[in-house]
C-alpha positions in Angstrom: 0.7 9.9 -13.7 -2.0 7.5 -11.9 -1.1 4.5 -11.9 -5.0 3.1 -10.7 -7.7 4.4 -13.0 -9.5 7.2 -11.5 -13.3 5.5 -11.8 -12.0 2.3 -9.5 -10.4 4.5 -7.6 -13.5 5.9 -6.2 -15.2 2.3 -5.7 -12.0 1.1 -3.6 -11.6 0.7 0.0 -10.1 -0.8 2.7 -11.6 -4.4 2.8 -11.2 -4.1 6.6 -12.6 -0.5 8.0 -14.5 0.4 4.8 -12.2 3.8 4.8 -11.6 5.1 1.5 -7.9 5.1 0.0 -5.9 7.4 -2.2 -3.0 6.7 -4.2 0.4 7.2 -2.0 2.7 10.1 -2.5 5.7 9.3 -4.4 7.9 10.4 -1.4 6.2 7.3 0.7 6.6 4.8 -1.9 10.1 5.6 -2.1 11.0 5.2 1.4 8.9 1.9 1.3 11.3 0.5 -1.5 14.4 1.9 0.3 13.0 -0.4 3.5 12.1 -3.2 1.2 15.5 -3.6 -0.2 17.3 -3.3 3.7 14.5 -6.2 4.6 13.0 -4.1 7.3 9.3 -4.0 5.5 6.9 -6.3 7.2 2.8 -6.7 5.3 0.3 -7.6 8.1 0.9 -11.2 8.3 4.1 -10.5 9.6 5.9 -11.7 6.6 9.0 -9.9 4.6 8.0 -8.0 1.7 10.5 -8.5 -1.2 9.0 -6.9 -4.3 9.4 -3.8 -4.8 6.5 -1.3 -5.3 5.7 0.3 -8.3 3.1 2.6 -6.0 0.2 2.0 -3.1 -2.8 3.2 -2.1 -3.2 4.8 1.6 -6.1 4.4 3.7 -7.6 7.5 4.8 -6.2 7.0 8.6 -2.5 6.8 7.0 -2.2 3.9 8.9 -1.9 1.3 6.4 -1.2 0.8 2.6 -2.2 -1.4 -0.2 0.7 -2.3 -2.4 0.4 -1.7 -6.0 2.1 -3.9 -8.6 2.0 -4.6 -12.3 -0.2 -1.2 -11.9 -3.0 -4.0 -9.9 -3.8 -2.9 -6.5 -3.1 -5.4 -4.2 -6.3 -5.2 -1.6 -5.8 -7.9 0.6 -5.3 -7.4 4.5 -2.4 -9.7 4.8 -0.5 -7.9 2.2 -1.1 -5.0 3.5 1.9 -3.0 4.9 1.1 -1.4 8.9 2.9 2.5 8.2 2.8 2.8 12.1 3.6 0.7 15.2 0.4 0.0 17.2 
């Protein structure tokens, strides 16, 4: 089940490339939560993230996702969690 409603799905994007996202695969969000709860999950700002995620939407590169809580995409830069080292 979706947890972002198709329509605003296709209006979203990454407020800093302008790349389109897609909801995250389960799998993904999974092993996000399992870092989350070790404390090795950093967002862009470099800060901890300690709430868990009920899902996230991935930018087309992979390279970064956009939590989702409370079924609210959260589409701000600094929360955004880096998937890859740069």
């Amino acid at each position: 089940m979706s947890l972002v409603d198709p329509g605003l799905l296709k209006i979203l994007c990454c407020p800093e490339t302008h790349q389109p996202v897609s909801e995250a695969e389960a799998a993904l969000v999974s092993d996000l939560n399992n870092g989350i709860a070790s404390g090795s999950v950093k967002n862009r700002a470099g800060k901890a993230v300690s709430e868990k995620l009920d899902g996230g939407l991935l930018r087309q590169d992979r390279q970064v996702l956009f939590p989702i809580r409370n079924r609210i995409p959260i589409m701000l830069i600094e929360e955004a969690i880096p998937l890859s080292v740069t």
